[in-house]
C-alpha positions in Angstrom: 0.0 0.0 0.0 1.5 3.0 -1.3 1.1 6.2 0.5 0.5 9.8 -1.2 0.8 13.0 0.0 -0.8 15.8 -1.8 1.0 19.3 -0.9 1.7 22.5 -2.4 1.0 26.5 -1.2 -2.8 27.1 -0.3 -5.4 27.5 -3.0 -3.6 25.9 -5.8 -6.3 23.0 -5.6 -5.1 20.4 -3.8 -8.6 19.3 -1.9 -10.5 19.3 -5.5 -7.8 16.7 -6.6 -8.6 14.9 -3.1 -11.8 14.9 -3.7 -12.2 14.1 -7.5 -9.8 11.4 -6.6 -11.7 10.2 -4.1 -15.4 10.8 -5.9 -16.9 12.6 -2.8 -16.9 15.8 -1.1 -14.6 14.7 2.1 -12.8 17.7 1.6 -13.8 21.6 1.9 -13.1 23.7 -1.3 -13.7 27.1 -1.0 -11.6 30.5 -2.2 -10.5 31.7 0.6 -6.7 30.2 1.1 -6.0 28.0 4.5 -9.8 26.4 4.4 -8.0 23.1 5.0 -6.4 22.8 8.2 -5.6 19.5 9.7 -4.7 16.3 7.8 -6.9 14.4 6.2 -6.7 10.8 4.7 -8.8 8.0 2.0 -7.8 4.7 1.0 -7.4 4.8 -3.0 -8.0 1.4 -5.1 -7.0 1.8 -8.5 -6.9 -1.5 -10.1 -5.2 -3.9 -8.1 -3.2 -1.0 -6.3 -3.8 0.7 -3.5 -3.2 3.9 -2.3 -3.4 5.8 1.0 -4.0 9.3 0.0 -3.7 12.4 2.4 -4.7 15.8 2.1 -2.8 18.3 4.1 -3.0 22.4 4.6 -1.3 25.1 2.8 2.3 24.7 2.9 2.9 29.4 3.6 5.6 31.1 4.9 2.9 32.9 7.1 4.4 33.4 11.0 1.0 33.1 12.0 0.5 30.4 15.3 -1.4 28.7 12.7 0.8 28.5 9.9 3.4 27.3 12.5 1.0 24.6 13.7 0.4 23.5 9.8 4.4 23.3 9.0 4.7 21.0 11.9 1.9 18.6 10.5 2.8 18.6 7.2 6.3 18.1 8.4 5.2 14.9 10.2 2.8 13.7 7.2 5.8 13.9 5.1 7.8 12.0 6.9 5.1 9.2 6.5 4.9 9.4 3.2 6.0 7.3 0.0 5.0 9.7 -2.5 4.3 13.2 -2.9 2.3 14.9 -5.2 3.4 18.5 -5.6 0.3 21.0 -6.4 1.4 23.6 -8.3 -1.1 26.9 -9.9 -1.0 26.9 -13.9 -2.7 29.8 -13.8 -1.1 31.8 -11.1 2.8 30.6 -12.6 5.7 29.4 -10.5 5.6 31.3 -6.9 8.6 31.3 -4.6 6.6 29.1 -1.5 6.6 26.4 -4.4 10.0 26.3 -5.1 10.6 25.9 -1.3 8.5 23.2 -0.9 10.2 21.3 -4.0 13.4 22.2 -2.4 12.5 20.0 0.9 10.8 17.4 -0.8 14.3 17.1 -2.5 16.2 17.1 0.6 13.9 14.4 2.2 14.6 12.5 -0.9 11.2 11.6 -1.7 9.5 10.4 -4.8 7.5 13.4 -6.2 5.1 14.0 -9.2 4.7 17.3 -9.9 1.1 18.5 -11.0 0.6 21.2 -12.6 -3.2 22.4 -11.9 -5.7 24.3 -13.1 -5.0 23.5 -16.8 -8.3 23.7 -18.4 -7.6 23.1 -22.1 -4.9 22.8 -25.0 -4.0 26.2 -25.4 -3.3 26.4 -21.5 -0.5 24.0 -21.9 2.0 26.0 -22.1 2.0 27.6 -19.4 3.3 25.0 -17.4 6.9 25.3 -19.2 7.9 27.9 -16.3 7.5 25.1 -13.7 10.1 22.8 -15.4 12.6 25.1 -12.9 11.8 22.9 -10.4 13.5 20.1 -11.5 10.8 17.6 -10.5 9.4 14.8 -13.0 7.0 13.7 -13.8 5.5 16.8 -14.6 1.9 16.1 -15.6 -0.6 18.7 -16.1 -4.9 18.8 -14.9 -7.7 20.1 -14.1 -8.7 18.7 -10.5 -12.1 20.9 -11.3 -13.0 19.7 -14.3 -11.4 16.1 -14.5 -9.1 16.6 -17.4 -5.8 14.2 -17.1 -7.0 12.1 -13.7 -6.4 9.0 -15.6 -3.0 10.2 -16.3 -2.1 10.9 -12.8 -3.3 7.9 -11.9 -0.9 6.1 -14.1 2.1 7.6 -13.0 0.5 7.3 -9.7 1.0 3.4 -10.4 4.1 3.4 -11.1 5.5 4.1 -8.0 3.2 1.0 -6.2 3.7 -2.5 -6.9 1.0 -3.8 -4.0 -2.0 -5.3 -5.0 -5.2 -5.6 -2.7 -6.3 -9.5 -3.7 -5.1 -11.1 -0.6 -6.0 -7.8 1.4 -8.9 -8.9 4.1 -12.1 -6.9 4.0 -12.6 -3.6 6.1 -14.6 -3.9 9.0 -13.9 -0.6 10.4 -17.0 1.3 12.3 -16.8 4.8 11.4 -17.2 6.7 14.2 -18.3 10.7 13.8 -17.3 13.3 16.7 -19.9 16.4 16.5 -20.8 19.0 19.1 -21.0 22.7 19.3 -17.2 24.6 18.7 -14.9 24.4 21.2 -16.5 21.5 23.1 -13.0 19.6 23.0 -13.7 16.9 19.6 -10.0 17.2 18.2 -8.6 17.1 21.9 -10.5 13.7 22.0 -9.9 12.7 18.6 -5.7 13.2 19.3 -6.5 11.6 22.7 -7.7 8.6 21.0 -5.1 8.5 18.0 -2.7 8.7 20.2 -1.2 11.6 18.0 -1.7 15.0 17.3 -3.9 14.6 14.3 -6.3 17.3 14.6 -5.4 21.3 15.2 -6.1 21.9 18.9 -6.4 25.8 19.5 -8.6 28.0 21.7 -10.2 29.8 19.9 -13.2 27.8 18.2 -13.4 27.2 14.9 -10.0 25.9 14.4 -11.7 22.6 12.6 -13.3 23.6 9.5 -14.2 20.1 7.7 -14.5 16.1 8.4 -11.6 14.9 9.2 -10.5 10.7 9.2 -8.4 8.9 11.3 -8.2 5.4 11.0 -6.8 3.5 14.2 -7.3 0.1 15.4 -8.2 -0.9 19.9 -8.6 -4.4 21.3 -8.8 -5.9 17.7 -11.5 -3.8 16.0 -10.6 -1.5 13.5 -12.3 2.1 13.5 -12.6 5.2 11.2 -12.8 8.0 13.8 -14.5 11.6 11.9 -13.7 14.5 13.4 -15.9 17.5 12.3 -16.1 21.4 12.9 -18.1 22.3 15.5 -22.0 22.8 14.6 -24.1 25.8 14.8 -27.7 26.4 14.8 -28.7 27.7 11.2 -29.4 31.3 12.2 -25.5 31.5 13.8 -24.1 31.1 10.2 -21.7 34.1 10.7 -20.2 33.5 6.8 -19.7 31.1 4.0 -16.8 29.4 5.9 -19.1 28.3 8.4 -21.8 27.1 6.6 -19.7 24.9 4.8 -18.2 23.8 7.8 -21.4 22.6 8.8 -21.9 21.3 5.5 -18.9 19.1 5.9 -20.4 17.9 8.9 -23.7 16.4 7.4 -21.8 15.0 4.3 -19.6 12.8 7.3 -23.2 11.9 8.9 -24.1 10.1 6.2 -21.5 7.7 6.3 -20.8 7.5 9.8 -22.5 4.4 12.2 -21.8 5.6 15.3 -22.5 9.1 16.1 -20.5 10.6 19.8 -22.1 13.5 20.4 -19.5 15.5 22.6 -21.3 17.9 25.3 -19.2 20.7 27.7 -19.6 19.8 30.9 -19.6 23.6 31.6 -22.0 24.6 29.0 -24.3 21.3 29.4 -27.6 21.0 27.1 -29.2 23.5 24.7 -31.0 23.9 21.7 -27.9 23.0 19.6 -27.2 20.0 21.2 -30.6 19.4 20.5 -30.6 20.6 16.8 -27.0 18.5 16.4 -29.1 15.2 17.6 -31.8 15.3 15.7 -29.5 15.3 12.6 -27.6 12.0 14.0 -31.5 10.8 14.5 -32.5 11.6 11.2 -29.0 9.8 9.7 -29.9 6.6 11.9 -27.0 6.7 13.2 -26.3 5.0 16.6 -25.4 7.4 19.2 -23.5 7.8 21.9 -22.9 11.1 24.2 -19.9 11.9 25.6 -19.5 14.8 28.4 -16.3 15.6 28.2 -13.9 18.2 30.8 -15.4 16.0 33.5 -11.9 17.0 35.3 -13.4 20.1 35.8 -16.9 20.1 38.3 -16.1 20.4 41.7 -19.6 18.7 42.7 -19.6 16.0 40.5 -23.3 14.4 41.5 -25.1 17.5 41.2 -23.4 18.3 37.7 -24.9 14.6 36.6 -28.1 15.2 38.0 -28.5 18.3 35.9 -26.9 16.9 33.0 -29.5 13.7 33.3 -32.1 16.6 33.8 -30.9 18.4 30.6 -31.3 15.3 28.5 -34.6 14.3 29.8 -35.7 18.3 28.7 -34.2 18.7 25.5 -32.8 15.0 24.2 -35.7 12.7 25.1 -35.9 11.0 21.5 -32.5 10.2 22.4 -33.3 8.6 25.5 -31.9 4.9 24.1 -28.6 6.7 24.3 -25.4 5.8 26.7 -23.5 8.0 28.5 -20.4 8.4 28.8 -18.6 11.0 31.3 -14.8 11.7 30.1 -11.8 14.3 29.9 -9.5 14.8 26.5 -7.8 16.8 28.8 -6.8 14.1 32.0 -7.4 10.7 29.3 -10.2 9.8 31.9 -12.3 7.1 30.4 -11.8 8.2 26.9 -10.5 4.8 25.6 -14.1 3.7 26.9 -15.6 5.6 24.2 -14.2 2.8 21.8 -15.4 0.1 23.7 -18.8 1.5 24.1 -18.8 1.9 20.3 -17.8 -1.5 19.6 -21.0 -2.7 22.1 -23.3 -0.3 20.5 -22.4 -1.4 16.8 -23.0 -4.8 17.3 -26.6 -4.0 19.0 -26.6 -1.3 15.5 -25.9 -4.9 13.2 -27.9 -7.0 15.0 -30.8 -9.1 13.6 -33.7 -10.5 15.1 -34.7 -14.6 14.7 -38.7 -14.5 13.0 -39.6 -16.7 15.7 -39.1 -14.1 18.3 -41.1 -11.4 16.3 -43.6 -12.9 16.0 -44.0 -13.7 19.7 -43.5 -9.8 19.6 -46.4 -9.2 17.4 -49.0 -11.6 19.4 -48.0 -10.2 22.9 -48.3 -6.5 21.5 -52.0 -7.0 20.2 -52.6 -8.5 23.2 -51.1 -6.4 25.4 -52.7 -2.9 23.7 -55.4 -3.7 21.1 -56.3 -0.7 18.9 -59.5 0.5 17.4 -60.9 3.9 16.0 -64.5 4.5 14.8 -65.5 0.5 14.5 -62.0 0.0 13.1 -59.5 -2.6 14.7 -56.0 -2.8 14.1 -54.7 -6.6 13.1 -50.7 -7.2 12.8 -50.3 -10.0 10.7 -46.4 -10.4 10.4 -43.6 -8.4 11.6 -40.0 -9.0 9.8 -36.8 -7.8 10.1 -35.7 -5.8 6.5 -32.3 -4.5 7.3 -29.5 -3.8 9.6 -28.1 -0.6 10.4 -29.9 0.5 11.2 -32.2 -2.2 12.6 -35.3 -1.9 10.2 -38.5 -3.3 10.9 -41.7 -4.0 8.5 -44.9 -4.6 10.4 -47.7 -5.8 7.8 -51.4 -4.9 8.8 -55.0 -4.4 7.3 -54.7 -0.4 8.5 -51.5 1.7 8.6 -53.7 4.6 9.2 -54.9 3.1 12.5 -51.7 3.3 14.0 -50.9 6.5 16.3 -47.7 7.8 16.9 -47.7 6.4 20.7 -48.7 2.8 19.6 -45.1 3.3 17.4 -43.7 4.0 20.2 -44.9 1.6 22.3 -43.9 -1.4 19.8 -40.7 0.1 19.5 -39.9 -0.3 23.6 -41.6 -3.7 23.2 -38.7 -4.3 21.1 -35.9 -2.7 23.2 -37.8 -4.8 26.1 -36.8 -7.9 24.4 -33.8 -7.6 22.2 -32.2 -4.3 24.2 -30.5 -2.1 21.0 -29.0 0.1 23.5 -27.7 3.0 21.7 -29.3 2.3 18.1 -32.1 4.0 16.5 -34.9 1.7 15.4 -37.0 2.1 12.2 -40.3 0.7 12.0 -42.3 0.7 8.8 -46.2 -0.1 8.5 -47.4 -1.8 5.4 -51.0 -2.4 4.4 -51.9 -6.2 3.5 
């Protein structure tokens, strides 16, 4: 498995070659230079190679705290690395940062492909005769936006990798997605639980501005863990930046299973909490919440009681939850965080026998018959579609009949029975 490093100066395009290698949006793109901050990685199968690509910040010669935070990463992503792919502008010409970051590639001695981006058509080509004074080849020229010479780069790409994937076992890493409000301490857990200093720690919030992947493996599972930008309400959308940061955030939703919501112990429960789990409910993903800077409370039974109190006010459809009390800060039961995920994935994937339902469906009309006008509500067979969430079809002669409490009440029939701590359950009624 080969792994690739994309760098270059900020803005010449290096997370639209991430992401129209990787054919998603896992990485902001946006004008303003520096929108990616921390490093961020996808596993790459192109034929029978594969590749771990990584995504990294703008390598500036800014003395900002955050341009000195960057340097350090991308210094240490380097070092990683088997391959770098050197983002250069076409349409900006050859700039004195990029000669600088050519020069350490040299020095480092890695293998480096320099690509010229940007390009957008024939006539364009020529431009990229100025960047031969870097003395890097391959020199191959695209347009990350528009797709033009991807299947190029992949090729030379290939050259440099002679693993193949057919005797690689198959992935069965739980992705696992940090959200909270900004500043609430997700990277702090997400280094905590790497083990390294993946994400940017700073501060002042805001300092993670899109979905960020770590893979890492505990006790023999394997895990994706997400780290995201911290969420706001809609209205609190101060610019562009931040909407897309939230934007980020529901893209990594969609394919995470395990959702840690991560809640200040100092700031408890509010409506953005709130707002935050009803997206991970409407995503199905399982949940977990995590209150972390529990170092902090000096009374720690009364802070739980109004933390329990908070969740019962504003989180109740989240009430099949588990928490978790931690500190990114001390390392106080944050390695639980995995275990718990690993229990609530395997409630997440699990699937019913028939048998069992259907002593579910004859104790539930017994139990709470249903009529309306004359009308009476008959189950005739409940079955198990899906997994992942758990997904349930219950065939009757009147879907109309059934109130949103009787839902409810066949859904804790369920949890009665087959416990799905921590998973959402769907429940589908089908006329016979």
């Amino acid at each position: 498995m080969t792994r690739v490093l994309i760098i270059g100066r900020p803005n010449v395009g290096k997370s639209a070659l991430f992401n129209r290698l990787c054919g998603s949006r896992k990485a902001l793109v946006h004008h303003t230079p520096g929108t990616t901050r921390d490093v961020n990685y996808h596993t790459l199968t192109y034929g029978k190679k594969q590749f771990i690509l990584t995504d990294t910040a703008g390598w500036s010669d800014d003395d900002s705290i955050f341009s000195n935070d960057l340097r350090r990463h991308l210094v240490r992503a380097l070092n990683g690395a088997d391959l770098a792919l050197l983002i250069v502008d076409g349409k900006a010409g050859l700039q004195p940062v990029d000669g600088e970051v050519a020069a350490i590639l040299r020095q480092q001695g890695k293998k480096t492909i320099l690509v010229i981006n940007k390009i957008d058509n024939a006539k364009e080509e020529i431009k990229a005769a100025e960047f031969y004074a870097l003395g890097i080849e391959p020199m191959i020229t695209i347009s990350a936006i528009h797709g033009i010479n991807i299947p190029d780069l992949l090729e030379a790409m290939d050259t440099f990798s002679s693993d193949n994937t057919e005797n690689a076992p198959p992935s069965d890493a739980i992705n696992l997605i940090l959200v909270g409000k900004p500043n609430v301490g997700k990277s702090s857990l997400m280094n905590r639980l790497s083990g390294q200093e993946r994400s940017l720690v700073n501060e002042r919030p805001g300092t993670t501005r899109e979905a960020l992947d770590t893979p890492l493996s505990h006790n023999g599972q394997s895990f994706v863990i997400i780290d995201t930008p911290g969420m706001h309400r809609r209205h609190k959308f101060t610019d562009d930046m931040t909407y897309l940061s939230s934007l980020s955030t529901h893209h990594a939703l969609e394919r995470a299973d395990v959702a840690v919501l991560v809640i200040d112990v100092s700031q408890g429960i509010g409506e953005t909490e709130a707002s935050i789990a009803q997206m991970i409910l409407e995503n199905h993903c399982a949940c977990l919440m995590a209150v972390n800077k529990w170092d902090l409370p000096e009374d720690r039974e009364e802070t739980l009681r109004n933390i329990k109190r908070q969740m019962e006010q504003k989180l109740q459809f989240l009430s099949w939850s588990k928490l978790i009390l931690v500190s990114a800060k001390s390392g106080q039961r944050v390695e639980k965080i995995l275990d718990e995920t690993k229990t609530v994935y395997a409630e997440y994937s699990k699937r019913v026998a028939q048998e069992d339902l259907n002593e579910i469906m004859v104790q539930a009309e017994h139990l709470r018959p249903v009529s309306r006008k004359g009308h009476v509500l008959h189950l005739q067979r409940i079955e198990q579609l899906d997994v992942c969430p758990p997904t349930f079809q219950v065939t009757c002669n009147d879907p109309l009949l059934v109130h949103f409490s009787y839902r409810r009440f066949l859904e804790n029939r369920l949890r009665e029975r087959f416990d799905f701590t921590g998973t959402p359950l769907v429940i589908k009624f089908l006329k016979s």
